[in-house]
C-alpha positions as CSV (number, residue, x, y, z in Angstrom):
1,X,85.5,109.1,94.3
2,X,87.1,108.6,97.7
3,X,88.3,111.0,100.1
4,X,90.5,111.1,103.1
5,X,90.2,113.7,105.7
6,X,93.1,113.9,108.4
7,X,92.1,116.0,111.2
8,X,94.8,116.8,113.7
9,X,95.0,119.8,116.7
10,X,96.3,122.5,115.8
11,X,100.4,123.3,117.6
12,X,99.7,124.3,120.7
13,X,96.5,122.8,121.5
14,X,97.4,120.4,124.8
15,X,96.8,116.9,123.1
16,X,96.2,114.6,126.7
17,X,95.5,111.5,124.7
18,X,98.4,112.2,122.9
19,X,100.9,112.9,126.2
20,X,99.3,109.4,127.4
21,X,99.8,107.2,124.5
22,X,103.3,108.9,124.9
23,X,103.7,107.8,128.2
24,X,102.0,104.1,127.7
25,X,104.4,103.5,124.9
26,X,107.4,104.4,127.5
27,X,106.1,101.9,129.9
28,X,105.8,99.4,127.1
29,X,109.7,99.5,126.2
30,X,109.6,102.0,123.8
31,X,111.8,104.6,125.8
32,X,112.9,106.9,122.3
33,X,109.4,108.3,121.6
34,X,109.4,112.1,122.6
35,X,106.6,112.8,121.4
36,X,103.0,111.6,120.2
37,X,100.0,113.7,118.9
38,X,96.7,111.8,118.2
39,X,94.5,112.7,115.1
40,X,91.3,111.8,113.2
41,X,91.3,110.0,110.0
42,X,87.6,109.7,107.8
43,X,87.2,107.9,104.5
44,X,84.5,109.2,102.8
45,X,83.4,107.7,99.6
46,X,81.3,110.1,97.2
47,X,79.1,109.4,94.1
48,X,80.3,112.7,92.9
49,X,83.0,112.8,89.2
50,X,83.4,115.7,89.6
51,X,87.0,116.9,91.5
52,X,86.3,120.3,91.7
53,X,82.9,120.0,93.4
54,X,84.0,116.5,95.6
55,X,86.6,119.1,96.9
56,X,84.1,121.9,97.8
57,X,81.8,119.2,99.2
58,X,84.0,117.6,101.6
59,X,85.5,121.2,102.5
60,X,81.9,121.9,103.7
61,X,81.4,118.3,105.8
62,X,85.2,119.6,107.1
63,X,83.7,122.8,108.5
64,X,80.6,121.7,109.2
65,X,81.2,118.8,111.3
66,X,84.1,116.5,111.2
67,X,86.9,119.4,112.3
68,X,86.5,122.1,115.1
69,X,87.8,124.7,113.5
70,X,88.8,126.6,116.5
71,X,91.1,123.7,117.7
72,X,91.9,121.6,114.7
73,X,93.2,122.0,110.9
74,X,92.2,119.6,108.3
75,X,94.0,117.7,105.1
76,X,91.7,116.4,102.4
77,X,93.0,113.7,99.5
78,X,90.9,113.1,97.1
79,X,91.5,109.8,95.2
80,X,90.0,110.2,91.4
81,X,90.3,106.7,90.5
């Protein structure tokens, strides 16, 4: 089973890489971008069947290590196939 986490900061949270990839695409002739925000993405692959328990696991990893909590909210998509 495969997973995909998206990790993003939270509104609010001053995004710097964000603001400069807004201002590089400017400069590059892109002048109707008014704004950018720059995430995370992780593709996990697990060996679990199960979709209940892939969820709880990769809520856990989510927590645990691959969001800050304090700054950042999560997605997960689990792919059953």
């Amino acid at each position: 089973m495969k997973a995909r986490i998206k990790v993003m900061l939270k509104n609010g949270v001053l995004d710097p890489q964000g603001k400069a990839i807004e201002h590089a695409l400017g400069s590059l002739g892109f002048p109707g971008v008014a704004s950018v925000r720059q995430g995370k993405l992780f593709e996990v692959e697990l060996a679990e069947t199960d979709p209940a328990k892939a969820r709880a696991a990769i809520e856990e990893m989510s927590k645990k290590l691959l969001a800050n909590t304090v700054i950042e909210n999560y997605a997960i998509e689990l792919d059953e196939k």
